[in-house]
C-alpha positions in Angstrom: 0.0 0.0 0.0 1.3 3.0 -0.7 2.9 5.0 2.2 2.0 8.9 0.5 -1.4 10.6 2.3 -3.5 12.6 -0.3 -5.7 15.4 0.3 -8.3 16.3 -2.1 -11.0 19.6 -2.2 -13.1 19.8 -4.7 -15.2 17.0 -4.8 -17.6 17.6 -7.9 -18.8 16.2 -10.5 -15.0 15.5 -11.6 -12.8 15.6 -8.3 -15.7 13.4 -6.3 -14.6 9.9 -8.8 -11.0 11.3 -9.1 -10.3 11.2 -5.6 -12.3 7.3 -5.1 -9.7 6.1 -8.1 -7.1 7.6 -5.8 -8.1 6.0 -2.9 -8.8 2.6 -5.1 -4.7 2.9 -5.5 -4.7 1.8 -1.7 -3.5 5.9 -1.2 -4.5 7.0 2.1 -7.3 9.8 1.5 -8.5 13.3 3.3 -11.2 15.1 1.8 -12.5 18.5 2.3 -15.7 20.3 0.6 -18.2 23.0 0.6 -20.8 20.7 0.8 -20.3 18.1 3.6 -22.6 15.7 1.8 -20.4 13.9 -0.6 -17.5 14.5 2.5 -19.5 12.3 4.6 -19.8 9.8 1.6 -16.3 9.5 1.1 -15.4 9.3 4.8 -17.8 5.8 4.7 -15.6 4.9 2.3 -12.6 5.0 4.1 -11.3 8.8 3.7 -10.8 10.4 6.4 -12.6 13.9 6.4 -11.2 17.2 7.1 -12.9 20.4 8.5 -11.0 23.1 6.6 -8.1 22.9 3.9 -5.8 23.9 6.4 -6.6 20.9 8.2 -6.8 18.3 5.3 -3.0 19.9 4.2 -1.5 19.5 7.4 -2.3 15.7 7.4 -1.4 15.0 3.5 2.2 14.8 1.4 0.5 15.8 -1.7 -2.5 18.1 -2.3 -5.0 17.5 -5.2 -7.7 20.6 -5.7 -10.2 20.6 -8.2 -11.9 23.6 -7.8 -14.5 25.5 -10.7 -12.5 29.1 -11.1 -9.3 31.1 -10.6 -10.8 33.0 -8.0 -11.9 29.8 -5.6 -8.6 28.5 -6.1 -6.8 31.2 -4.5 -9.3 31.3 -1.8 -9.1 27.8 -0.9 -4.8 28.2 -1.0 -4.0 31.4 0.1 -7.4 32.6 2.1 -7.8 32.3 5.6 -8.1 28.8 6.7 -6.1 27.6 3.5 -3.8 24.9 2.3 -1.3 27.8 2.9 -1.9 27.6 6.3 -1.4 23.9 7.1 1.0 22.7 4.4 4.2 20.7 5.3 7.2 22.2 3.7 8.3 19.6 0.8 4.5 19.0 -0.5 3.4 19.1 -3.3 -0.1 20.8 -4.4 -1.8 19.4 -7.6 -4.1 21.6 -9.1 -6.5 19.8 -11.3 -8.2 23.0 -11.7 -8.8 24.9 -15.3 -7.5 28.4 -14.4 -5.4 30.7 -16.2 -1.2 30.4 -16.8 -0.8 33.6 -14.1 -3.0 32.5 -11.2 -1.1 29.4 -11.6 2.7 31.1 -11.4 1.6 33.8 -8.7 0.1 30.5 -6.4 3.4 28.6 -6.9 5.2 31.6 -5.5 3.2 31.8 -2.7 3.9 28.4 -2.0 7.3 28.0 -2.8 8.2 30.4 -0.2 6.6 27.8 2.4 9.0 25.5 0.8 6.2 23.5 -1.0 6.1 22.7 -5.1 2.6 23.7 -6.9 2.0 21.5 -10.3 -0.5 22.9 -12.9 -2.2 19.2 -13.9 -6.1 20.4 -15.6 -7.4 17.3 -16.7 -9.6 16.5 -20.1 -12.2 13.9 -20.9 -15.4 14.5 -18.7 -17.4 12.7 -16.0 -16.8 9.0 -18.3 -13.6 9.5 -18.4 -13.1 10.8 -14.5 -14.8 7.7 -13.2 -13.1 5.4 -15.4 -9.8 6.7 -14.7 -9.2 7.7 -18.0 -8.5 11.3 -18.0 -6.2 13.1 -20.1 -3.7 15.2 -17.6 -1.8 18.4 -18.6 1.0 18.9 -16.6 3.0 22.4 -15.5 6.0 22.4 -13.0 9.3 21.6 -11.9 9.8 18.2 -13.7 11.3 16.3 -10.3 8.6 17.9 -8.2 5.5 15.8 -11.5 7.7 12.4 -10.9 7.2 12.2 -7.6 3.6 13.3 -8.2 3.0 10.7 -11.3 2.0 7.6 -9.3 -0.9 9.9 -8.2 -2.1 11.8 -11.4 -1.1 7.4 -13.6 -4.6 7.0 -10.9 -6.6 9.3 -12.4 -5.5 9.6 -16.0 -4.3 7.2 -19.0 -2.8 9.9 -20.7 0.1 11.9 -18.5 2.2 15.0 -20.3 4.7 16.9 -18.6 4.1 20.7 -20.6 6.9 22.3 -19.4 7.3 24.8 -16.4 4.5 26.1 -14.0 1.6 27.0 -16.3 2.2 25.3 -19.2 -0.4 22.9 -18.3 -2.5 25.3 -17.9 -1.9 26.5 -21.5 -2.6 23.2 -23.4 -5.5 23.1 -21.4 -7.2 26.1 -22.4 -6.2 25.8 -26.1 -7.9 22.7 -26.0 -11.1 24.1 -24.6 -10.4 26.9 -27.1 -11.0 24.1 -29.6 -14.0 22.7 -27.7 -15.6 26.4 -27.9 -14.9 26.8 -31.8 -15.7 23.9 -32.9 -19.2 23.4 -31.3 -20.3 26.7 -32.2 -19.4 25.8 -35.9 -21.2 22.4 -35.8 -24.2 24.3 -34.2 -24.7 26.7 -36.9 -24.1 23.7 -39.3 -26.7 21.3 -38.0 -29.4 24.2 -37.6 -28.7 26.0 -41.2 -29.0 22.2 -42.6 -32.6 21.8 -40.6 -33.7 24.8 -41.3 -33.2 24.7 -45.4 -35.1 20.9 -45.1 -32.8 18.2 -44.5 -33.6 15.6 -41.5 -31.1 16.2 -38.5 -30.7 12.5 -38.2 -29.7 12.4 -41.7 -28.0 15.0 -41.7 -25.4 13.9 -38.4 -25.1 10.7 -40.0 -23.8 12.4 -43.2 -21.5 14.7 -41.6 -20.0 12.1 -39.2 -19.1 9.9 -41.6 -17.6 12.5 -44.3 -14.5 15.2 -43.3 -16.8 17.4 -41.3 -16.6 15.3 -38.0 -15.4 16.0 -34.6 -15.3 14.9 -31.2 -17.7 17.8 -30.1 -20.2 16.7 -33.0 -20.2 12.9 -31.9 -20.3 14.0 -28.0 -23.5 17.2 -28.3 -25.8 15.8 -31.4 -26.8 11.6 -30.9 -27.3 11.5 -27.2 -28.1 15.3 -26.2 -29.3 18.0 -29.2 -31.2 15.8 -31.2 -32.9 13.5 -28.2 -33.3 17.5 -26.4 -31.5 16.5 -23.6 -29.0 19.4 -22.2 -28.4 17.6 -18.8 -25.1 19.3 -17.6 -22.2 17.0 -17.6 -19.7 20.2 -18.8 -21.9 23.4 -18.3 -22.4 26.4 -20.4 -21.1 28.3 -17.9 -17.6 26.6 -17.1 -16.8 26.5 -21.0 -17.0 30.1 -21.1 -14.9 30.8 -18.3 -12.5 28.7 -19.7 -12.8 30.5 -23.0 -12.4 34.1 -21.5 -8.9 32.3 -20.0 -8.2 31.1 -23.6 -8.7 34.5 -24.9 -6.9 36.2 -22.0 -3.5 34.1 -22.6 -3.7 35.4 -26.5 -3.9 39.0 -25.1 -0.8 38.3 -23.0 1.0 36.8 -25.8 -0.2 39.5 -28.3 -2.0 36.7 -30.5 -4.7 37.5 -32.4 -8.0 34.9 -31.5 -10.8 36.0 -33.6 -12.5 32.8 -33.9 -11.9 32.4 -29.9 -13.4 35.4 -29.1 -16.4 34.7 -31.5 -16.9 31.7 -29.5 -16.6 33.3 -25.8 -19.6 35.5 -27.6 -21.6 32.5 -28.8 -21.7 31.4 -25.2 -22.2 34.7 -23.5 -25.5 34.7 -25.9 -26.3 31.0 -24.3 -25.8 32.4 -20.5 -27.8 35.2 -21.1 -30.3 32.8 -22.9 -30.6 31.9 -19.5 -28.8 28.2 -20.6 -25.9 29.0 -18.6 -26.3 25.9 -15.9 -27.0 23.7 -18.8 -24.3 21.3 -21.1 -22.4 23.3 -23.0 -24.8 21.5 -26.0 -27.2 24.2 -25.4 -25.1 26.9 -27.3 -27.1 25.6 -30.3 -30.4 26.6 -28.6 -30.1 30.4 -29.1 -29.7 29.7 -32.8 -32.3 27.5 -32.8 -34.7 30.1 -31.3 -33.6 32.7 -33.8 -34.1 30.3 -36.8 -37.0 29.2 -35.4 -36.4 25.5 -35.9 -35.3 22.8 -33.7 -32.4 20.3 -34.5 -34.2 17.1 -33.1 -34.8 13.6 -33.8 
């Protein structure tokens, strides 16, 4: 069994089966969470739960947070009652979190000056891929500080890359979910243009997936959510355009042009205000279906 304890806050939809596939690894667990509930679930499990982060990091050699925005994640480090507070000097803190390159650096320096290391490791591949332990992990930091860490992220994800220094994993991240935003705005506007001039959706996804217009995002929106009109929130509305605005932010820094990125941070401010916001990021098309006055459905 291994000897290493792991803490882990931020147990959502994602971080909730990441941390059981950690504890599955025969890794001694301490949760913490806002909401006690799934806390109390875990603890029958075998965790042991903690009462703030400060507590949970004072009992753990390596950190994991998984935590919705930039803002939450420097609350839940640096704010009173933090990891800050109770970590041991020669931890490490994991971050599975999707926040931006420079909330990423300015934690690390917070924390290096306790003496502890701070990886960047955002994760891809959804709720499926979370419980199955199948996650694609994007990894920023000092490269001795992500092989001590690897035996922890090789629990949660099949696919492991070391990016570079802190916030590079960050980086790939959000260009990925720049990718996500661009392309399911374009197969939106596809599939409702295509319904709209006469052609069956079913007829029409079937075309396009099996001809040089298919992505992931068309295979992963359209069967099993758009066209059955079921918007269920495994990846909301709202999180992909936080993550966008990030995208868009690093091209500012870098002085890179995103005009297709920034289209698609509008195409989802237009769904939030649509009041779709808390639904999958599949209801982007719903706007456009409104305005066309047609529905893309089975």
């Amino acid at each position: 069994m291994p000897e290493t304890t792991v803490g882990f806050i931020g147990l959502g939809k994602m971080g909730r089966p990441m941390s059981r596939n950690i504890m599955s690894g025969g890794y001694p667990l301490v949760v913490a969470n806002r909401s006690q509930q799934v806390v109390q679930e875990l603890a029958a499990e075998g965790a042991t739960a903690a009462a703030s982060a400060a507590e949970l990091a004072a009992k753990a050699e390596i950190v994991c947070l998984c935590l919705p925005v930039p803002a939450t994640v420097e609350e839940v480090v640096l704010g009173p009652g933090g990891v800050a507070e109770g970590i041991k000097p020669g931890s490490i803190v994991v971050d599975f979190s999707t926040i931006g390159p420079g909330t990423c650096r300015s934690v690390a320096r917070a924390l290096e000056a306790k003496g502890v290391a701070y990886l960047d490791a955002p994760v891809s591949g959804g709720t499926t891929g979370a419980e199955a332990g199948t996650l694609t992990v994007m990894v920023g930091g000092d490269q001795a500080e992500y092989e001590r860490a690897l035996p922890v992220l090789q629990r949660v994800g099949k696919k492991i890359v070391y990016a570079g220094p802190v916030g590079a994993g960050a980086v790939v991240k959000l260009m990925n979910q720049l990718l996500v935003g661009i392309n399911l705005a374009g197969a939106a506007e596809a599939m409702v243009l295509g319904t709209k001039a006469g052609v069956d959706p079913t007829l029409l996804l079937e075309t396009i997936a099996s001809a040089t217009g298919n992505s992931f995002q068309l295979q992963r929106c359209f069967p099993d959510m758009v066209l059955k009109g079921n918007f269920d929130a495994m990846f909301s509305v709202d999180l992909l355009h936080k993550d966008l605005g990030l995208g868009v932010e690093v091209g500012k820094e870098n002085r890179v042009r995103l005009l297709l990125g920034a289209l698609a941070v509008q195409v989802f401010e237009e769904a939030r205000e649509a009041g779709f916001g808390e639904q999958d990021i599949a209801a982007v098309i719903r706007p456009l279906e409104a305005l066309a006055k047609v529905e893309v459905r089975a």
